[in-house]
N, C-alpha and C positions, 0 to 999 in steps of 0.2 A: 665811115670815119673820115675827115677832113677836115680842111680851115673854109670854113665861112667864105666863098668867091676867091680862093685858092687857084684856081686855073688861070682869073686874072693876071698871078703876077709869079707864075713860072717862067723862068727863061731858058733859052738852050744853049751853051756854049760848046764847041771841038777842036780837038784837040790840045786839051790841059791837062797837063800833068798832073801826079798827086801831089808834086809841089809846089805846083800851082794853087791846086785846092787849099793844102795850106796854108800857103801864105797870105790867100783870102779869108782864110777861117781864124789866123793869129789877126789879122786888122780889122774884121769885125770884130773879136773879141775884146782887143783895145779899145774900141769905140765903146764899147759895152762895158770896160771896164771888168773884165770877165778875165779869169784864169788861163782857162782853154773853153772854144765855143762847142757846142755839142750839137752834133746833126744826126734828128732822126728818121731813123733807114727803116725802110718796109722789109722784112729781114722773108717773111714766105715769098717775097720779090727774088732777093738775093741767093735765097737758097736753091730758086729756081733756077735761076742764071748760073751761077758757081756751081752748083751742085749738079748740073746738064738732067740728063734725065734718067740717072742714076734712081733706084729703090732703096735701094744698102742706106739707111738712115745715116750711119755711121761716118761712109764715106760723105754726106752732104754736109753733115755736121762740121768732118775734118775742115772740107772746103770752106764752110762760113766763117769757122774760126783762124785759116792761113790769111783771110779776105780780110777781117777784123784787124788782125795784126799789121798786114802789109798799111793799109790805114793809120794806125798808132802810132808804127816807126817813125810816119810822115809828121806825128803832133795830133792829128785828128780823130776826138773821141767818136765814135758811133754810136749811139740809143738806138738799142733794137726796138723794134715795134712791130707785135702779131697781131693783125688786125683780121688777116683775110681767112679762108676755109678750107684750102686747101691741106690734103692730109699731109705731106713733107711738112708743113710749117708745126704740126700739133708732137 
């Protein structure tokens, strides 16, 4: 699952804030015309990451959803997306 020549037009950016990310994600939205802009996250990525290499589903779970929030606080919706195989994400 992907965007069609996707790797083309990733970029890297360091050391940004999440109100950073914000306030890029309120001024695209404006361009867009958009409420709030919505970015979606590879979330068996996330649970990997946040969730270390914990088994306790529970605890991974907690993790993804304090992850979610700290996000929100900032204005920034997150679309989960399970794409991959891995069994934490199922």
């Amino acid at each position: 699952m992907g965007i069609d020549k996707g790797i083309q037009t990733l970029y890297c950016h360091q050391n940004l804030s999440k109100a950073n990310i914000a306030d890029i994600c309120r001024g695209l939205a404006a361009d867009r015309n958009m409420t709030r802009l919505a970015i979606d996250v590879d979330f068996n990525n996330v649970a990997f990451v946040v969730g270390g290499k914990s088994k306790d589903g529970r605890m991974v779970m907690g993790a993804v959803a304090d992850h979610l929030m700290k996000w929100l606080g900032c204005g920034v919706r997150l679309v989960p997306v399970c794409d991959g195989t891995r069994p934490i994400g199922k």
